[in-house]
C-alpha positions, 0 to 999 in steps of 0.5 A: 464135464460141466454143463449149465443153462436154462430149461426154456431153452434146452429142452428137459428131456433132451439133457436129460437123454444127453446125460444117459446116452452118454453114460455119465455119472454125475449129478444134476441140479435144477433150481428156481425161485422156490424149488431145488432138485438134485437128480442123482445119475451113475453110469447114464441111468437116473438112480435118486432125485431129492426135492425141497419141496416138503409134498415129495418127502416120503412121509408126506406121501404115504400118509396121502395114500392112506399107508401111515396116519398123520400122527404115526408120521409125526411121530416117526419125526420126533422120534428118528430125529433123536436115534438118528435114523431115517424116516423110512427106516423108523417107520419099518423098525415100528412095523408101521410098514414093510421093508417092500412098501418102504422101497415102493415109496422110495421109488415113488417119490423119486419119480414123483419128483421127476416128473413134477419138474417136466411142468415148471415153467422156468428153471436153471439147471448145472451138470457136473460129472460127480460120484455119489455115495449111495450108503443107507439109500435106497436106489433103483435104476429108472428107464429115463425114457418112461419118465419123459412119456409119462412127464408128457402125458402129464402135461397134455391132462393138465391143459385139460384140468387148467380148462376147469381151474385156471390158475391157482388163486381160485377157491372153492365150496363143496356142494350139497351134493356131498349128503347124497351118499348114493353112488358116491364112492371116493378114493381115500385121497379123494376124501382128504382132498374134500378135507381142505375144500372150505370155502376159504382155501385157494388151490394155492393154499391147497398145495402147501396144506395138503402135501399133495404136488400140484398135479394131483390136486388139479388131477383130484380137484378136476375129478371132485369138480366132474362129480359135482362134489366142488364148485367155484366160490362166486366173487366176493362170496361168504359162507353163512354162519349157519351152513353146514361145514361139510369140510370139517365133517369130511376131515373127521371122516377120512381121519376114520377111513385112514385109521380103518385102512392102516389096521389091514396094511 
């Protein structure tokens, strides 16, 4: 069986219920101008899903939720690139994570990628019934049906963060209210997010620097933006020389955080 079209005009969650109910096995391709995803679906569950898009590669998001710093990341690149291994699998051998956290990671980063394909807005897809070799993956079957939900909450917060960042090219600052430690208390990614809020930076730039999917910077920026922690750069603004560079001292910070935190995992 082969299937092919566009995402404007068949709806996502409906092929993808169609794929299920049928019990296919096969893999599906979903691609626009920038992006690729390959969802992996064996006997109508969604078992694997791979991206292009470096912000859903599995080191990316572990060192954005604090498991691994950047340079054991780095490392663990150069490294497995020469023994040939997987990342995920370098990062256990050296004990930077467990067995658990690797497959807990693996299973986040595919619905990740699932549900970050329900806010594109255009996209072709093609279906073709296909077996997969799953060696050396590490694959789950995935209710299909908590996927399109959660996609769906997904989209009803970002009409609500877009009322506060509109569109993508807007920079911000962070405020004074940064020096004001009491009652601030910031998640790890909270802190890493302030890091690439310099003034210069658009939530553009934000996306491709930080490694974060799009949704959760608008979620995090959103959040930083109702603290009072982040303010839109006025038009044709230009920091003075001698202001504080707040961003510079808040990436040292989390640099720190990140350090502390991984001596307890």
């Amino acid at each position: 069986m082969s299937l092919t079209g566009n995402i404007n005009t068949i709806d996502l969650a409906d092929l993808l219920q169609l794929l299920c109910n049928d019990q296919k096995t096969g893999i599906l391709k979903i691609t626009n101008e920038k992006n690729e995803v390959k969802i992996i679906i064996k006997d109508g569950s969604i078992i694997y899903a791979t991206s292009s898009q470096k912000e859903f590669r599995l080191g990316t998001l572990m060192v954005n939720e604090g498991i691994i710093t950047y340079k054991q990341l780095m490392d663990a690149i150069a490294e497995s690139k020469k023994q040939n291994l997987a990342i995920g699998k370098f990062l256990v051998i050296k004990k930077h994570i467990t067995t658990d956290i690797l497959k807990q990671f693996s299973n986040k980063q595919v619905e990740e990628i699932l549900y970050n394909i329900f806010l594109w807005n255009e996209g072709n897809f093609e279906y073709k019934d296909q077996a997969h070799n799953f060696d050396e993956m590490i694959v789950a079957p995935f209710n299909t049906m908590n996927i399109i939900l959660e996609a769906a909450r997904r989209i009803d917060e970002m009409s609500i963060f877009k009322k506060k960042i509109n569109n993508e090219k807007m920079v911000f600052n962070i405020t004074e209210k940064i020096l004001d430690n009491e009652g601030i208390i910031l998640q790890l990614n909270e802190w890493r997010m302030l890091s690439f809020v310099d003034g210069t930076c658009s939530v553009e730039g934000i996306i491709k620097k930080s490694g974060f999917d799009k949704y959760s910077v608008y979620r995090i920026l959103y959040s930083l933006i109702s603290y009072g922690l982040v303010e839109e750069c006025a038009a044709g603004q230009v920091e003075e020389k001698d202001t504080v560079n707040f961003s510079a001292i808040i990436c040292e910070y989390y640099n720190i955080l990140q350090t502390v935190r991984s001596c307890f995992i």
